[in-house]
Structures are given as C-alpha cells and as structure tokens.
C-alpha positions in Angstrom: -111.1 206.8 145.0 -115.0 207.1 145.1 -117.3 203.9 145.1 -119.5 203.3 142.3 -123.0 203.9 143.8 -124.5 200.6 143.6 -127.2 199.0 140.8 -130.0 197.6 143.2 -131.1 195.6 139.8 -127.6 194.2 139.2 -126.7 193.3 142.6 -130.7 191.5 142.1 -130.0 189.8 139.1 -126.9 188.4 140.2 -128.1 187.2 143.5 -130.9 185.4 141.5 -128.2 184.0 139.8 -125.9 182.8 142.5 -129.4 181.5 143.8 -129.6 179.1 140.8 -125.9 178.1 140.6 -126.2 176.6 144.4 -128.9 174.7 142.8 -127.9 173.5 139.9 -125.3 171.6 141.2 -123.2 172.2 138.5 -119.2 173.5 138.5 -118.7 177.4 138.1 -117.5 176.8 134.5 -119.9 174.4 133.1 -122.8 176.5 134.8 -121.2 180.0 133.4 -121.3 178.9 129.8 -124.9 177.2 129.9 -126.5 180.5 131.3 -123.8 182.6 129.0 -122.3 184.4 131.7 -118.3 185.0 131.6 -116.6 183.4 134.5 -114.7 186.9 135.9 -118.1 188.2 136.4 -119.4 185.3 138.1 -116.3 185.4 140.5 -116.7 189.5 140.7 -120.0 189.1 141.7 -119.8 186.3 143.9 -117.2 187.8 145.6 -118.9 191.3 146.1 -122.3 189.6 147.4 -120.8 187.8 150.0 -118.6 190.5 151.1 -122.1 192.9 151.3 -123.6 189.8 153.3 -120.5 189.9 155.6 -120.5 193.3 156.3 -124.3 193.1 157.0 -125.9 193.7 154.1 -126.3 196.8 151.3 -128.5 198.5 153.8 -129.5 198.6 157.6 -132.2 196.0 158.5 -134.0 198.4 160.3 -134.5 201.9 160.3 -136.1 204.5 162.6 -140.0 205.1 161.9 -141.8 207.9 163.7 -145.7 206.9 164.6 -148.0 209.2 165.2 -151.9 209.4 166.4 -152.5 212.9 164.5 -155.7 212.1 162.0 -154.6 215.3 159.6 -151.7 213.9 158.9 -151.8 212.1 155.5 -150.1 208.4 155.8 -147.8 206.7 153.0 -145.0 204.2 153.6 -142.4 203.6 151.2 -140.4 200.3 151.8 -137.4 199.5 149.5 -136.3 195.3 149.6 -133.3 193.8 149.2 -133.1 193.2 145.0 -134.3 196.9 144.7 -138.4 195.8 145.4 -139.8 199.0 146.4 -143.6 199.2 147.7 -145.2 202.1 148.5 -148.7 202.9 150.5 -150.9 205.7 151.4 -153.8 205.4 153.4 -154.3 203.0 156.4 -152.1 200.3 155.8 -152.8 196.8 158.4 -149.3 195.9 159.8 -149.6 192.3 159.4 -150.7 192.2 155.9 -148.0 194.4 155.0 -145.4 192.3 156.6 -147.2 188.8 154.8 -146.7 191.1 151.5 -142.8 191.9 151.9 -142.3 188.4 152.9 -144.4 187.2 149.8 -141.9 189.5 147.8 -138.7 189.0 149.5 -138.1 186.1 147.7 -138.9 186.9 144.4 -136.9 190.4 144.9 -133.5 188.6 145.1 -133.3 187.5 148.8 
C-alpha cells in the first residue's frame, strides 16, 4: 500500500500542539476537549511524530550544497524548515545572518 505524501502544515500544527500539551500540564483528555481536538487524533498524531523523530526526522538534516566562485552565475537559496517554513534568497546572502534567521524561525515553524 502507498504512503500518504505527507502535509508539512498538519504535521506543523500538530507539533505546535503536542508543544502546548507538555505544557499545559494537563491529562490528554481534559486538554483534548479544552482545545476541541478528538482524543484518536491526538493519540494518531502523537504517535506518528514521535515515530518521524525516531526514525530521524521527515527529512535529512543536511543536504549536499555545491559552492561555487563563478560571478555569472545568478545565486538563490531555497531552505524548507521543519513545520513546512520555506525561505528563499537570491543575491548575496551573509551565512551567519541566514543561519540567526532559520534559528529565529525554527521555533515558530513547529520545531
């Protein structure tokens, strides 16, 4: 049987929501009915996040970049986040304030 190709906004919103449930210090069934969310697909979900995490995640941490020095070559970077972020550049783009901005975003992109 084929998998479903995944929702990167789903799996997003429900990591947001497991987020609050391990803060809210509340039981699975009295924090299901105040956010108005049915218990199976808080299980489901639970469930199908943590086995992503155990496998390593939806999607490689890194991937192979090629660099290169060649000044006609027009530059854009696309990077997709965990929580289905995606940020894309053209131009010169400085590394480190790219990497400040994914880490700014990270955690308000479902990680």
């Amino acid at each position: 049987m084929a998998k479903k190709q995944r929702d990167p906004a789903k799996e997003g919103y429900w990591r947001k929501v497991l987020g609050r449930f391990a803060a809210s210090g509340l039981s699975v069934r009295e924090f299901c009915k105040r956010e108005q969310l049915t218990e199976s697909a808080f299980y489901a979900w639970r469930r199908t996040i943590d086995e992503r995490e155990e496998a390593g995640g939806s999607q490689p941490a890194f991937v192979p970049a090629v660099v290169t020095n060649d000044e006609n070559y027009e530059t854009s970077v696309a990077v997709e986040l965990p929580g289905g972020c995606l940020l894309r550049f053209s131009g010169p783009t400085a590394t480190q304030q790219l990497a400040e901005l994914i880490v700014a975003l990270q955690s308000r992109c479902g990680r």
